[in-house]
C-alpha positions in Angstrom: -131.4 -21.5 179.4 -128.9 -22.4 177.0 -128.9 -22.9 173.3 -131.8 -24.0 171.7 -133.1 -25.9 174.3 -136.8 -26.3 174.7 -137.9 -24.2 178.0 -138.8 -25.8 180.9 -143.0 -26.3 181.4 -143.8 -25.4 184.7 -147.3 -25.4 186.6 -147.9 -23.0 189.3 -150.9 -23.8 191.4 -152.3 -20.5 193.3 -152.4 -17.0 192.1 -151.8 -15.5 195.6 -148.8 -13.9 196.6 -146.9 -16.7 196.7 -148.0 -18.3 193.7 -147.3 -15.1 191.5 -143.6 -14.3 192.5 -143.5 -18.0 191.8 -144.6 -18.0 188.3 -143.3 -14.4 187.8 -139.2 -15.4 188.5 -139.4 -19.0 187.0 -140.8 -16.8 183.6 -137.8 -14.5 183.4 -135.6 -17.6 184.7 -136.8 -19.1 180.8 -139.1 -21.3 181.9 -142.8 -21.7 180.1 -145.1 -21.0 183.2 -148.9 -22.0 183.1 -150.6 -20.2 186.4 -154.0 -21.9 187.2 -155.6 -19.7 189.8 -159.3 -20.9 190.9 -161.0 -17.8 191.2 -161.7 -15.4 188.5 -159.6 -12.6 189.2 -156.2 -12.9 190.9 -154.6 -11.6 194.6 -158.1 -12.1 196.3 -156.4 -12.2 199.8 -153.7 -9.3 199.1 -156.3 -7.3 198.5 -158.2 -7.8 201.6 -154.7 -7.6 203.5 -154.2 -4.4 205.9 -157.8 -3.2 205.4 -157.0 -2.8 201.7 -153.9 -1.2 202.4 -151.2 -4.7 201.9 -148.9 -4.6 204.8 -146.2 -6.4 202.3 -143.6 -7.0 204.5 -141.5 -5.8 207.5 -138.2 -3.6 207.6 -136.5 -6.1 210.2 -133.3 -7.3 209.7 -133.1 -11.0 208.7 -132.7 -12.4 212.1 -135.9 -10.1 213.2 -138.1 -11.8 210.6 -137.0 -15.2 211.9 -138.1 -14.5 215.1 -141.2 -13.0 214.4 -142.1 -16.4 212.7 -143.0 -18.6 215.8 -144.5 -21.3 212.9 -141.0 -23.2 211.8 -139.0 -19.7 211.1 -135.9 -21.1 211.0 -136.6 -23.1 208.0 -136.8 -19.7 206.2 -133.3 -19.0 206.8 -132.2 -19.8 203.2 -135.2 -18.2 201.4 -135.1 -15.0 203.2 -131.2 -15.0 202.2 -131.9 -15.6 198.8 -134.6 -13.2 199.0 -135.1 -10.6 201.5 -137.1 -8.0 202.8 -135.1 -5.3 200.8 -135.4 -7.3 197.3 -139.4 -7.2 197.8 -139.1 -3.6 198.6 -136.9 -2.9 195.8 -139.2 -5.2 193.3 -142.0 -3.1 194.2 -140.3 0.4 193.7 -139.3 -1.1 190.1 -142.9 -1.8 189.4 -144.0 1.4 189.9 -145.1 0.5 194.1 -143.0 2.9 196.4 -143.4 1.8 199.7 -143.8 3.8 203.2 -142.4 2.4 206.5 -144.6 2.8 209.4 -145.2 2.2 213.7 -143.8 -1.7 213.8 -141.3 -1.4 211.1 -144.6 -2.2 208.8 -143.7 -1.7 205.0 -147.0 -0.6 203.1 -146.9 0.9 199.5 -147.3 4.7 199.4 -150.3 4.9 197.5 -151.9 2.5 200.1 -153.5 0.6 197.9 -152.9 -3.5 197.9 -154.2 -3.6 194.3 -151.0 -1.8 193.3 -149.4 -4.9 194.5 -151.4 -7.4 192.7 -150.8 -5.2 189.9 -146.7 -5.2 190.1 -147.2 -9.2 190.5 -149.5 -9.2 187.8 -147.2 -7.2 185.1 -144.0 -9.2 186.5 -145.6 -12.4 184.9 -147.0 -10.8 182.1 -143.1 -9.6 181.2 -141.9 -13.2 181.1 -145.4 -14.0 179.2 -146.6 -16.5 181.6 -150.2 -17.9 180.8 -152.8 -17.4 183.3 -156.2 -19.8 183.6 -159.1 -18.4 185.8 -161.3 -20.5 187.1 -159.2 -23.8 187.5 -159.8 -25.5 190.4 -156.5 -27.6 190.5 -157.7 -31.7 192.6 -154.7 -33.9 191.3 -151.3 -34.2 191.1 -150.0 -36.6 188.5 -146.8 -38.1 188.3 -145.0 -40.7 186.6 -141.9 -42.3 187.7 -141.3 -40.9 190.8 -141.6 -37.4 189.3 -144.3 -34.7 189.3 -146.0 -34.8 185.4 -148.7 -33.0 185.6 -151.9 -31.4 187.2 -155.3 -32.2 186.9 -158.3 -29.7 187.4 -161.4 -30.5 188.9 -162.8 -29.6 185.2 -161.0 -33.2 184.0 -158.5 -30.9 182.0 -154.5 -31.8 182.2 -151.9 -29.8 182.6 -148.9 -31.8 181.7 -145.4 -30.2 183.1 -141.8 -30.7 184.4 -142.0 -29.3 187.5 -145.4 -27.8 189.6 -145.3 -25.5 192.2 -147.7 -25.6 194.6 -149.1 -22.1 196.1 -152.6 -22.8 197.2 -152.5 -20.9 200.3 -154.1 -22.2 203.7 -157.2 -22.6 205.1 -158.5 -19.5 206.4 -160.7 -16.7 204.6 -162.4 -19.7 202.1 -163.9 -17.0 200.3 -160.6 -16.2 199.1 -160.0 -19.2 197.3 -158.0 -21.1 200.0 -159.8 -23.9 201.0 -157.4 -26.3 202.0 -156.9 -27.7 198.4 -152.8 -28.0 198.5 -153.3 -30.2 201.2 -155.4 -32.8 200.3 -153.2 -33.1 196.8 -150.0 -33.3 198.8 -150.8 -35.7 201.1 -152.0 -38.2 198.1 -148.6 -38.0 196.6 -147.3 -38.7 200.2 -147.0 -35.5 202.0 -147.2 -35.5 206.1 -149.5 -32.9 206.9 -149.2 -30.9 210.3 -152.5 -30.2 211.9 -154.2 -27.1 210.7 -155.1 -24.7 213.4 -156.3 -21.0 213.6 -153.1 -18.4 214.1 -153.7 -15.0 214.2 -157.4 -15.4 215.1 -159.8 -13.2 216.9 -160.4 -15.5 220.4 -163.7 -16.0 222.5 -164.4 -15.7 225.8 -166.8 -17.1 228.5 -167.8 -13.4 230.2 -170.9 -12.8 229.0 -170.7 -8.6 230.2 -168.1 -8.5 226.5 -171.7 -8.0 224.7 -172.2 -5.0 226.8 -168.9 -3.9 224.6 -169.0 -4.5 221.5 -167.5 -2.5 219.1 -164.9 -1.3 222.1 -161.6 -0.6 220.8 -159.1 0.1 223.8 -156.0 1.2 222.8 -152.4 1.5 224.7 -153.4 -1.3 227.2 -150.7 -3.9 228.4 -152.6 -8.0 227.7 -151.1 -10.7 229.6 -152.0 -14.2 228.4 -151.9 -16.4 231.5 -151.9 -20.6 231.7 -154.5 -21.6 234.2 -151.7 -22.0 236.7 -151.3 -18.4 236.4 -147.9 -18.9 234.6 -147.4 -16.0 231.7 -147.4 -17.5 228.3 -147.1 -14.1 226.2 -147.9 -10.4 226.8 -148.8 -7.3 224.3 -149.0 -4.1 224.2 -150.9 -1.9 222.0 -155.5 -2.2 220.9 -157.9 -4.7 222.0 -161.5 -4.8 220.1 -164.4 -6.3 222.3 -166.4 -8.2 219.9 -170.1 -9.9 220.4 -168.1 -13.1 221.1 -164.9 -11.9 222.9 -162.1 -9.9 221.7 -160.0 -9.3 218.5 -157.3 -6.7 217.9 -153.4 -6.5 216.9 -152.6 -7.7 220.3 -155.3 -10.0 220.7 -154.2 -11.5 216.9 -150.8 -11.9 218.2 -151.5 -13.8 221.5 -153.8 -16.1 219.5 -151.4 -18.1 218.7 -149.8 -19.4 222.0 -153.4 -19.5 223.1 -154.4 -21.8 220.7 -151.5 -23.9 221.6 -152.2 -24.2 225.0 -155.8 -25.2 224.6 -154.6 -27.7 222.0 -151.2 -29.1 224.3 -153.4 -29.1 228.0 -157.2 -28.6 227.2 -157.6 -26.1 229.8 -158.9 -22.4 229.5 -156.2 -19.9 230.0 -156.6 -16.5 230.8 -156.3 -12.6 229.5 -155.3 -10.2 232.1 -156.2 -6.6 230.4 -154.1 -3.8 232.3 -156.3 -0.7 231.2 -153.6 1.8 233.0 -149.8 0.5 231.7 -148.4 3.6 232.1 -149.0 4.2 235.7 -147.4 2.6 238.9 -149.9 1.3 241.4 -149.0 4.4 243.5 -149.8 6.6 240.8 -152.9 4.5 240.1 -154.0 5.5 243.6 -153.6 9.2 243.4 -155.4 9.4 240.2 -158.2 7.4 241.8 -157.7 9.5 245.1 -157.8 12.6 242.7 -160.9 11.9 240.8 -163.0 11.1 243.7 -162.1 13.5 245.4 -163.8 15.8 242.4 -165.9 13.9 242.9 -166.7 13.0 246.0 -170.5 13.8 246.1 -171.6 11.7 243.0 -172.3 8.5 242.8 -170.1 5.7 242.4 -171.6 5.2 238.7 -171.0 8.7 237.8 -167.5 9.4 238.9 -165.0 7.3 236.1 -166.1 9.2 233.4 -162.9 10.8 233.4 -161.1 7.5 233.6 -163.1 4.9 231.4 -165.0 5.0 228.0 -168.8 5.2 228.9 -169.6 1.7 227.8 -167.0 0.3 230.2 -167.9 1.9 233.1 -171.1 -0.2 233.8 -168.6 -3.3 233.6 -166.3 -2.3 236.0 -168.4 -0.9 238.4 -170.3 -4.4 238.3 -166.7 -6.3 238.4 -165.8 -3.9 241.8 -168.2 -5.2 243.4 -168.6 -1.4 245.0 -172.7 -0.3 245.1 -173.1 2.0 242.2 -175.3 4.0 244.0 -172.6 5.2 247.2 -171.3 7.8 247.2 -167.7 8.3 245.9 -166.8 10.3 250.0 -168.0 6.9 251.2 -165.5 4.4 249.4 -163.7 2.9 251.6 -159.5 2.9 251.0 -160.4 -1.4 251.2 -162.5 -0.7 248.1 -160.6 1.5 246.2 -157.2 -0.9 246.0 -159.4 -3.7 244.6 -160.9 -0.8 242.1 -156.9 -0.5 241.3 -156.6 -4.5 241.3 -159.0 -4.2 238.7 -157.9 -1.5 236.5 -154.3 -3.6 236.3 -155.8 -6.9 235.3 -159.5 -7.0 233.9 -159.5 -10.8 233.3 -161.4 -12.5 230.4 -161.2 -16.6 229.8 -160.6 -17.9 226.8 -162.7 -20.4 225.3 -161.2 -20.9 222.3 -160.0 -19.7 218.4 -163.0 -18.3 216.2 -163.2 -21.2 213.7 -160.1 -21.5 210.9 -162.2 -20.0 208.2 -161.5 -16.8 210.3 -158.5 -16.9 210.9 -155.6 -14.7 209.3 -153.5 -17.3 208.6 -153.0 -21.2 209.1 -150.4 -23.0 211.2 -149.6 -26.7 210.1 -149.4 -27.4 206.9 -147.1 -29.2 204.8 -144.2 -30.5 206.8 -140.9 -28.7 207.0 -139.1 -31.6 207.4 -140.3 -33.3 203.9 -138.9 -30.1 201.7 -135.8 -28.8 200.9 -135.1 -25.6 202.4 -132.7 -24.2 199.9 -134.9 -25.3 197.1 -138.2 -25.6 198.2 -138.7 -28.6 196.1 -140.7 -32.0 197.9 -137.9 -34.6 199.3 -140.3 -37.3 197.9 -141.4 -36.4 194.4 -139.1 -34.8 192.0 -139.9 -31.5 190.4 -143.3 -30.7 193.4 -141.9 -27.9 195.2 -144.1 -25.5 197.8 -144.5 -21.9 198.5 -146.2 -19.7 200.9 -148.9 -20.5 203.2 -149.6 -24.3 202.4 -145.8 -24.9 204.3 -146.1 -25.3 207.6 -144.9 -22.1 208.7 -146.8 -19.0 210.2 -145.8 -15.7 211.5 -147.0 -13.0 213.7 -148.9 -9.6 212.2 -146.6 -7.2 210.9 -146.1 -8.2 206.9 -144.0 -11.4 208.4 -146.7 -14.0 206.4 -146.6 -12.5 203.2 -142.1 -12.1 203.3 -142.4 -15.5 203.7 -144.9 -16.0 201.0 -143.1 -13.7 198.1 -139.5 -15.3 199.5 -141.1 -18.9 199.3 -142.1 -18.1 196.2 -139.2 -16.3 194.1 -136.7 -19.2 195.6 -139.2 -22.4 194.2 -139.8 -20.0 191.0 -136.0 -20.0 190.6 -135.8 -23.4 191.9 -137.9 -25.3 189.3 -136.4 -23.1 186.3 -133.1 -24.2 186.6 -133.6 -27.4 187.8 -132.5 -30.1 185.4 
């Protein structure tokens, strides 16, 4: 700032991840920075991020974080050049967070402990003295000639200011504050708003035998998500959780989002195909099978995949074999034993649809792309609004993509509004 000049009022909306690098960098930018954060203690969704343990970013390369944002990546070119994976890691080492790379190129701090990262966003603001209100629940924006000029709280209080940044986060985990706010208040100054949807949601299923399972974690199996043509849409590898209602998981999380797609694009059901033995060729699948029952051979059918399967499975796949449970393993015929194989490569589940928004990891739509200025971050239709984070319509895979793109969102419109005129 130069001179004497007065400094710059700015509002940030949110005191999520986004929200605080946003206030944080437009405070040591010179700017006066009010940060109205709804809830009565800030970071409510870092915290419950990683099991506790804030998966803050990713160590991939530039290009890499692009393409692990299937939600409008691209449009996080500029941002993540302005400010990238390795300034976030460096921030956090200067604020007392060293950080630990781990399987996935995931970047968690050493101590793992998220609230050492609300902390480090917490103390960033508090060195550039920016003022933080609890409990303001942020319903209007106000403007005046074609600029932003204010907020207004649900309270009737007013916030007047020369630039706002909005940070309310998305939809999912409500009980984090993120109700969906941002866009109701940006589409009545205008905005387009993409259709919410669930991404990176747990997904049911219409096989009723996944009760039998619940609480099942299966890990190092290959899912194939399949369009009810039997095309492949997406495949992971790595754990699957059977849930009461169907299945979660890393890999499950991951698929949700081309699953939710194709519900939403065709309205048909598509498919999981679980392969439970990756690793091995069909041949090899055979000998271990041929192996086994041969051990085996003068048990049961029920009591000879112990070695194979965790107990609670082994009822379901017996019943999906369609072999007796009660012959005898010498007495399987080589007929029966390929379709046991058959099975072992694709236990198949249908998909019903996403667990609702509200338990979703993250929100795709949003506000559109195409109505903000990437380099900026500031609204093409109202001077001095500009976005950050989640309530842009851009969403990422697992793996500490969501929250780069929150803390990079949110240090460019923090710079942004400081130094705009």
């Amino acid at each position: 700032m130069g001179g004497n000049k007065v400094a710059k009022k700015i509002v940030v909306i949110g005191g999520g991840a986004a929200g605080l690098m946003a206030a944080g960098r437009a405070a040591a930018a010179g700017a006066s920075v009010t940060l109205l954060e709804k809830n009565t203690r800030l970071g409510k969704k870092i915290l419950i991020t990683g099991k506790g343990r804030c998966n803050l970013t990713n160590a991939a390369d530039i290009a890499g974080l692009i393409d692990n944002i299937p939600g409008n990546g691209r449009f996080l070119y500029s941002a993540f050049n302005t400010y990238s994976n390795r300034d976030l890691i460096r921030f956090m080492e200067e604020h007392g967070v060293p950080t630990k790379v781990e399987r996935g190129q995931r970047v968690f701090p050493v101590s793992d402990r998220a609230a050492d990262v609300v902390q480090a966003l917490a103390d960033y603001g508090r060195e550039g003295g920016v003022k933080l209100v609890f409990d303001a629940a942020a319903v209007q924006l106000q403007q005046a000639d074609g600029c932003v000029s204010g907020v207004r709280l649900r309270s009737g209080a007013d916030y007047p200011a020369e630039a706002v940044i909005l940070a309310t986060g998305g939809a999912s985990y409500p009980a984090t504050g993120s109700t969906g706010d941002g866009y109701r208040m940006a589409a009545a100054v205008g905005h387009t708003i993409v259709p919410l949807r669930p991404s990176l949601a747990p997904l049911l299923v219409t096989e009723a035998w996944v009760k039998a399972v619940q609480g099942l974690t299966l890990k190092n199996v290959l899912v194939t998500l399949l369009a009810a043509d039997g095309r492949k849409l997406a495949e992971e590898f790595g754990e699957l959780l059977f849930t009461h209602f169907g299945v979660s998981g890393p890999t499950i999380l991951t698929l949700s989002r081309a699953a939710v797609a194709y519900v939403a694009d065709t309205g048909k059901a598509p498919k999981l195909l679980i392969n439970l033995k990756p690793a091995l060729t069909a041949e090899q699948l055979d000998d271990r099978l041929q192996r086994d029952f041969s051990a085996y051979q003068r048990k049961q059918f029920k009591n000879s995949l112990g070695d194979l399967f965790p107990r609670t499975l082994i009822p379901v796949i017996v019943t999906l074999s369609g072999i007796n449970e009660s012959r005898f393993v010498h007495q399987i015929t080589k007929e029966e034993r390929s379709r046991l194989r058959d099975l072992i490569f694709g236990l198949e589940l249908t998909i019903k649809g996403p667990r609702p928004l509200a338990e979703a990891v993250v929100t795709a739509g949003g506000v559109s792309t195409k109505e903000i200025n990437p380099k900026t971050l500031e609204s093409k239709l109202l001077s001095g609004l500009y976005f950050a984070g989640e309530v842009i319509d851009v969403d990422g895979l697992t793996g500490g993509f969501n929250l780069q793109a929150a803390f990079s969102t949110g240090y460019v419109a923090g710079q942004a509004a400081a130094e705009a005129d």
